[in-house]
C-alpha angles and dihedrals in degrees: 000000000000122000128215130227138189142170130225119200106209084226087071127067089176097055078048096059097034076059098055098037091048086050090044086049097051085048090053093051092052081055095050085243095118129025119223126191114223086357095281124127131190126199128168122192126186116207110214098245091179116107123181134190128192129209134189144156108277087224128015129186118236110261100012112106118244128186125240112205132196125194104200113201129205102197084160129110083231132066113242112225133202089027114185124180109193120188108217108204131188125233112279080055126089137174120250089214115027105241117106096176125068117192107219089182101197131003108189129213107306102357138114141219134199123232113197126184117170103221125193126212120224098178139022127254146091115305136193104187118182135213126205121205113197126182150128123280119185075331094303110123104237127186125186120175130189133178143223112202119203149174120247113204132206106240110236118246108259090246100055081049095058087039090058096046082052098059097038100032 
């Protein structure tokens, strides 16, 4: 019978996984779950390197622009090409400038990029908005999304405000 073997480095999470899924398939194919030619079996599998992070204001005023911020990061040993982070926004929220999709280009190993889009709120209320960051890996298409969630107030009118720096000074 002929035995397998294969190294893992420790500086690659990819060479980590090809080697458990290709243990988990030969065990498949001693149950008569998989089927392998020659006995050889191939398996590739892309870990997701892209990391996003989202940042927004805890609480905005109606009407008043607020920046929306993504850090984009590459913790992979490739460089990840045609990277595009998108914001994905509900209805009460508007762009300042009307471009949704950034283009990164290229991040590469171990880097970050910024994404920035000045929103605008024209009603109050709780809010959850998304990004969605796209791009090639080693020529895989990989995707990854996160949120901020706020709070959109309703700006006082200008007479309750001075109403209210009568009563309490």
């Amino acid at each position: 019978m002929e035995q397998h073997v294969a190294k893992a480095s420790k500086k690659s999470p990819l060479a980590v996984w090809t080697l458990v899924i290709m243990l988990l398939l030969f065990s498949l194919v001693g149950q008569g779950k998989a089927s392998a030619s020659d006995s050889i079996i191939t398996a590739t599998v892309t870990v997701n390197p892209l990391v996003v992070s989202v940042f927004a204001p805890s609480t905005v005023l109606v009407g008043r622009p607020f920046t929306v911020k993504a850090s984009i990061e590459n913790r992979g040993e490739s460089k990840i090409e045609q990277a595009v982070a998108t914001i994905n926004l509900p209805d009460g929220l508007e762009l300042a400038k009307p471009k949704a999709e950034q283009t990164l280009g290229v991040i590469p190993p171990h880097r970050r990029k910024t994404a920035v889009w000045p929103i605008r709120a024209t009603e109050g209320s709780e809010y959850v908005i998304s990004v969605s960051v796209s791009g090639q890996y080693d020529g895989v298409a990989i995707i990854e999304e996160s949120t901020a969630a706020f709070t959109v107030s309703e700006d006082a009118p200008p007479w309750w405000r001075r109403f209210l720096q009568w009563i309490f000074g």
